[in-house]
C-alpha angles and dihedrals in degrees: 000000000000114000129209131196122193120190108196142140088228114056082150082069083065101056104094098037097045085055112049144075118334097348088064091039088048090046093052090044086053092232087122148028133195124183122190113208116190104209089191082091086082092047119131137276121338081308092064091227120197108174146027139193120279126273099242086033127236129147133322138002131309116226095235121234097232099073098047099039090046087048093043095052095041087061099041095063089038089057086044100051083050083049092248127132124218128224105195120204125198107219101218143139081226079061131104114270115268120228149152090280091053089051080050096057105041089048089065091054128114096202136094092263103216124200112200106205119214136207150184109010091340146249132348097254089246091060086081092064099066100056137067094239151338122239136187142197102225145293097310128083124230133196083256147346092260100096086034085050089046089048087055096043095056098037085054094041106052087057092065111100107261108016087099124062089230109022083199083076093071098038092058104046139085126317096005083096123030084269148082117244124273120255114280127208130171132178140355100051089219130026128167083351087302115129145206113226126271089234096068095051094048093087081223102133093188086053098043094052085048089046094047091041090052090037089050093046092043089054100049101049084059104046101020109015079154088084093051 
């Protein structure tokens, strides 16, 4: 089973996600967990407060050191008395960009993979030192780490055998290979005077996969000649 752990100020976010399509099938079938851990639960004082405003000043608010570390640390030994490890990720846009290699490599992993969810300005700089690594989403910058979390949780879990109805979906689309993937079509052959190639309709498989590989080498050099 892969698990996940996802440290965040807002579980409510999850709801919907967690309980929908193949990630609920996925959960019931016990391919997959998912814990939500509030770490708003170490906040200070009878306010709960998680975070303060920066030394040097500036604006917003800075997530604060004590509740994630208290709630890193309080996992960690739970995962280790029930003779699990822990790999922790730092959801952040400083982060290494995430990608289909990266799912790769965290779905092969025997450890609680935990997501640490950020908010307002961001993290206490110390707050890097107690995890593995720090990934991001992209060059953009969200209002948390939740919907960046939830994009990682999907992209690793479908690559669990199992999770998906047919496990060749994943193994013939962008980005598994250096390529984007080839051009799909499906019922009805014709439709507004658009229609579907002749290759696909020949029956000829050896046609059609040399159809699909030129079609896929033709389309990214022209959308993504980067991964070429």
């Amino acid at each position: 089973m892969l698990l996940f752990e996802v440290l965040t100020l807002f579980p409510d976010i999850f709801s919907s996600f967690l309980e929908e399509s193949l990630i609920k099938r996925a959960i019931e079938q016990q391919h997959l967990s998912v814990n939500l851990v509030n770490f708003r639960k170490h906040g200070r004082g009878s306010h709960f407060q998680v975070d303060d405003t920066p030394y040097g000043g500036g604006p917003g608010m800075v997530l604060r050191i004590e509740p994630i570390a208290q709630t890193l640390e309080e996992q960690r030994e739970f995962h280790r008395s029930e003779g699990r490890e822990t790999h922790s990720i730092l959801v952040t846009p400083q982060g290494q960009q995430f990608s289909q290699e990266k799912a790769k490599e965290l779905s092969r992993r025997k450890t609680v993979l935990t997501l640490i969810c950020g908010r307002y300005e961001g993290f206490d700089e110390r707050i890097r030192s107690l995890v593995d690594e720090e990934i991001s989403g992209g060059d953009f910058v969200c209002l948390g780490g939740e919907v960046i979390a939830m994009t990682m949780i999907e992209a690793i879990s479908r690559l669990v055998p199992n999770v998906l109805g047919n496990q060749e979906s994943s193994e013939k689309e962008s980005f598994t290979q250096p390529l984007l993937e080839f051009p799909q079509y499906t019922r009805p052959a014709s439709f507004g005077g658009m229609k579907v190639p002749e290759e696909l309709l020949s029956g000829n498989h050896k046609r059609i996969v040399e159809w699909r590989e030129e079609q896929a080498l033709y389309r990214t050099k022209k959308r993504r000649p980067d991964l070429l």
